[in-house]
N, C-alpha and C positions, 0 to 999 in steps of 0.2 A: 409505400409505407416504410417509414425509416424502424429499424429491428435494434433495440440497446439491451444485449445479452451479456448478462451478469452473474450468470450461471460460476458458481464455484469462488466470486468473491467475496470479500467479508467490510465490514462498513469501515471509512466511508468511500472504498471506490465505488459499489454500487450507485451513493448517490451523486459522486463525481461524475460518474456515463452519463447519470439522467440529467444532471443540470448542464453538462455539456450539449448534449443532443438536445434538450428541450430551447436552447439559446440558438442552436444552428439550424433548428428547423425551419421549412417555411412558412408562412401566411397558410388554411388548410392543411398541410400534412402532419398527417397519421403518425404516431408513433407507439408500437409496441416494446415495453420494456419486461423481459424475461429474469426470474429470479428463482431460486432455487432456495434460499433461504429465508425461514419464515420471522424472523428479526427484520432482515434488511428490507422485507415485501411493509413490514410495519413501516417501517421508517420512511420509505418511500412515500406511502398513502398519505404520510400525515406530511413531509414537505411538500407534497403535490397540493393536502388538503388547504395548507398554512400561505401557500401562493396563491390559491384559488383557480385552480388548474382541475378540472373536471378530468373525470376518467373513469372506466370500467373494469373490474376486476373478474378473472375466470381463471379457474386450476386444471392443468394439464398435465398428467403424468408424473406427479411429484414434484412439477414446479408450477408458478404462478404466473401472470400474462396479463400486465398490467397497460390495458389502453387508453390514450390520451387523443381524440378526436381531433386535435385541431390545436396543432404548433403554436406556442405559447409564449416567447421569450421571456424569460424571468432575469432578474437581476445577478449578477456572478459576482457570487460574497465567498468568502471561505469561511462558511460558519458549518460546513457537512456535518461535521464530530459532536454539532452540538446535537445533532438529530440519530447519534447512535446510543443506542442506550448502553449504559454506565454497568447494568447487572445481568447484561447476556452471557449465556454459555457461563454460567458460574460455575458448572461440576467440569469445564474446560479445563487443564494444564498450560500455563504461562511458557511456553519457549521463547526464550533470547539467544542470539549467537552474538557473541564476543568475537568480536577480529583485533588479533593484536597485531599482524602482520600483513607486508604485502606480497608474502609470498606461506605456502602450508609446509607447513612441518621443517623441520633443520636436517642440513646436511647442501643438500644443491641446490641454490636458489634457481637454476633454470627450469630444474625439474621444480622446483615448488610454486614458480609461476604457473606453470602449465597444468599441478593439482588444484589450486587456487582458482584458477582462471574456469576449471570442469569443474569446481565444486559449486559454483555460483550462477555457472547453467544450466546445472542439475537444480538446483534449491526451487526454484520457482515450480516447476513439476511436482515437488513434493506437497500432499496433501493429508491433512492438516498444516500448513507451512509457520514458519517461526513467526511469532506476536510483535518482536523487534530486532533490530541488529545492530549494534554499538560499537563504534570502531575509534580503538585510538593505541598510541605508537605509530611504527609507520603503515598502520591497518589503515589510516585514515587516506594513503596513498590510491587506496583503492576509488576511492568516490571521487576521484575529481576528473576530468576532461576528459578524451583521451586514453581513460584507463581501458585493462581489458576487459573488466567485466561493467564499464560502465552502463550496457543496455541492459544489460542483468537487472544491476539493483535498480534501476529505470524503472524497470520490470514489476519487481517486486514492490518497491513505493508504489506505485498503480493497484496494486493489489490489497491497498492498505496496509502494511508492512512498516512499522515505523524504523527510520534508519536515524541513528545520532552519533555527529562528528564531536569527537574531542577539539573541543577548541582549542586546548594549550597545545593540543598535539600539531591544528591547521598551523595555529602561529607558527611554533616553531620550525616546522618546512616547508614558509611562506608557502603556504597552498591559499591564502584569501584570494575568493576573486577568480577560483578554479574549480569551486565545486560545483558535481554534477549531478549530485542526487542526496536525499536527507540534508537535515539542519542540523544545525552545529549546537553544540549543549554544553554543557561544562559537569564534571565531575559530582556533583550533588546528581544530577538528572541518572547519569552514568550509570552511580552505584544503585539508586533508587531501581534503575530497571532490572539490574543484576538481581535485586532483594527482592525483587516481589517475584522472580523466574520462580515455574517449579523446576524446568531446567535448562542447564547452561547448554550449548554446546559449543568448544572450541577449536575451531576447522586449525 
């Protein structure tokens, strides 16, 4: 029995695992998908119900235990976000981090790589973890090939984490064609996410 443990994330990676797994299983196998969260256990039910993918529900110890008898492949659409709901966690706080650099703080950029570089392998461990992360100046350095925290924010996008590149910013240090994690946005998208944070944080 294939195990899709989704324990601690927020939508839509949860329903990312499950249309992953549910596409790679085989002909017969089993799959159990695990959730601790009583949003994304909704969401799940109703894409499983909306594919017509049969399954049993049972609650274990503060989490849910969502089984699916018999591998199913479904079609791989990127429509996850349409099946999270819009008014979850309303009494939540909005965090964004602004990266404006690709290195933290001034004074020695070799030590400011190496704060940079621990701050972004710390970030994912933190829970409740940031709503999104917005990078531009040469912050946008961060997200492409290469970088050193690129398995990081890897990381974090998996976790549902929205990340948005300044485009004027890729343009202007020919980075197209080099990123490695979030999508590129423009200035409207930018402030929009800044304005809606309850807060900023700026590493």
């Amino acid at each position: 029995m294939k195990i899709v443990d989704t324990k601690g994330l927020r939508c839509p990676a949860p329903l990312i695992k499950t249309r992953q797994a549910l596409n790679e299983a085989s002909a017969g196998e089993s799959l159990q998908i695990i959730t601790d969260n009583d949003t994304s256990r909704n969401n799940i039910k109703r894409f499983l119900a909306d594919n017509h993918i049969s399954f049993t529900e049972k609650e274990e110890a503060d989490t849910w235990v969502l089984t699916v008898d018999r591998g199913e492949p479904v079609p791989v659409a990127d429509n996850a976000e349409s099946y999270c709901s819009k008014n979850t966690d309303v009494h939540k706080k909005k965090t964004v981090v602004a990266v404006t650099s690709d290195v933290m703080g001034g004074g020695n950029d070799e030590l400011g790589l190496k704060l940079v570089t621990s701050f972004f392998k710390v970030l994912p461990m933190i829970k409740p973890g940031p709503d999104a992360i917005v990078f531009y100046n040469t912050g946008v350095k961060l997200a492409v090939k290469g970088s050193p925290v690129e398995k990081y924010l890897k990381e974090l996008e998996m976790s549902g984490v929205e990340l948005i590149l300044c485009t004027t910013c890729i343009d202007f240090f020919s980075l197209g064609g080099k990123v490695a994690a979030g999508k590129i946005g423009d200035m409207y998208q930018i402030i929009n996410i800044l304005n809606e944070a309850d807060n900023v944080i700026r590493p």
